[in-house]
C-alpha positions in Angstrom: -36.8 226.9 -154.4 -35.0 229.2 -157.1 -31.4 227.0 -156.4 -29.0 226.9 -159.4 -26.3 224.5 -159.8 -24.0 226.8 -158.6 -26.0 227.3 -155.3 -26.5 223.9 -154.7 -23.2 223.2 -155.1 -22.1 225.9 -152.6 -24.4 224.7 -149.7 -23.6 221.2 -150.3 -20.0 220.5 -151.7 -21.6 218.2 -154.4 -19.6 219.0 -157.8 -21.8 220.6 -160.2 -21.0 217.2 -162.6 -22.5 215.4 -159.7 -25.3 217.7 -159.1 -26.0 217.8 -163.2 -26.1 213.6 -163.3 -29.1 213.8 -160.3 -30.6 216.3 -162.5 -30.7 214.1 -165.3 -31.3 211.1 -163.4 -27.8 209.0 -164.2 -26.9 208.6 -160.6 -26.2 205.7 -158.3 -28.7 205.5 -156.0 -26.9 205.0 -152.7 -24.0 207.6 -153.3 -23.6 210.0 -150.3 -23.7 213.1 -152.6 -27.1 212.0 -152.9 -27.8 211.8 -149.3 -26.1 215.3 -148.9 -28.0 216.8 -151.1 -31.4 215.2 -149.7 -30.5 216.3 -146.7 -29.7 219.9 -147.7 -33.2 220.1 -149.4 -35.1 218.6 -146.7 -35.9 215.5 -148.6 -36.0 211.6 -146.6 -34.7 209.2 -149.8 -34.2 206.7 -147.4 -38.3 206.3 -146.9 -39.6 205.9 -150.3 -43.5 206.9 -151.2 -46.1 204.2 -150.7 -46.4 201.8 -153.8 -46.8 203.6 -157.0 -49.2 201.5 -159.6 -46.3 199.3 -161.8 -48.0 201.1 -165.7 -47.5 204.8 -163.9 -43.7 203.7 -162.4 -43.4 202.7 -166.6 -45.1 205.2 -167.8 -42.6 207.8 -165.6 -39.7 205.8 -166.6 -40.2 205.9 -169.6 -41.5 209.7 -170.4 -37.6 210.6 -168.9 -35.9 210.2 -172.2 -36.2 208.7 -175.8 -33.9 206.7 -173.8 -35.8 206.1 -170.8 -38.6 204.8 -173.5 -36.3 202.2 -175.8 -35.3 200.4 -172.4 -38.6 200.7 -171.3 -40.4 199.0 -174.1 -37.4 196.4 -174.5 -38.0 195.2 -171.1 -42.2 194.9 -172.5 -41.1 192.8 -175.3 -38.4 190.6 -173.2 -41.8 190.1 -170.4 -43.7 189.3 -173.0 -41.4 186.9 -174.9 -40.9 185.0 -170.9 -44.3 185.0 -170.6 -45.3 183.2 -173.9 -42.3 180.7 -172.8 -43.5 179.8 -169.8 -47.1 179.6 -171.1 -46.0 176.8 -173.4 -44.1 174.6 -170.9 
C-alpha cells in the first residue's frame, strides 16, 4: 500500500512503538490498536482463515525469528518427551 510508520500512525492514532511491535509480531492479540489498525487497512482479524495444516502454522512460526525457531523446536522436543510418557503408561 506504500504506508510508512509515520502514515499509519497518522490515519490511525496507533503510536509508532505500537505500530513497530505489530510489525514485528510482539503484540497482544486482542488490543484495540490492533483492531484500529485492521480496520483502517480493511482487514477482518476477528474471522480468521480456514484451518491452516498444523507443520505449515510451525513452519510460519518458526521462519519469524531465530527466536520464533528455538520456541518452536522446544515445544517439538517437550511433544515428543509427553508423548513417549504417555506411551509407556
Amino acid at each position: 500500500m506504500g504506508l510508512t510508520i509515520e502514515n499509519l500512525e497518522e490515519k490511525t492514532g496507533v503510536n509508532r512503538g505500537q505500530l513497530s511491535r505489530f510489525e514485528t509480531g510482539k503484540f497482544k492479540t486482542a488490543s484495540e490498536n490492533l483492531h484500529k489498525l485492521c480496520n483502517y487497512l480493511n482487514i477482518d482479524i476477528w474471522n480468521p482463515p480456514k484451518r491452516v495444516d498444523l507443520g505449515k502454522r510451525l513452519n510460519l512460526f518458526a521462519g519469524r525469528s531465530a527466536k520464533h525457531r528455538d520456541i518452536a523446536e522446544e515445544t517439538m522436543r517437550l511433544l515428543e518427551k509427553l508423548e513417549l510418557q504417555t506411551s509407556e503408561n
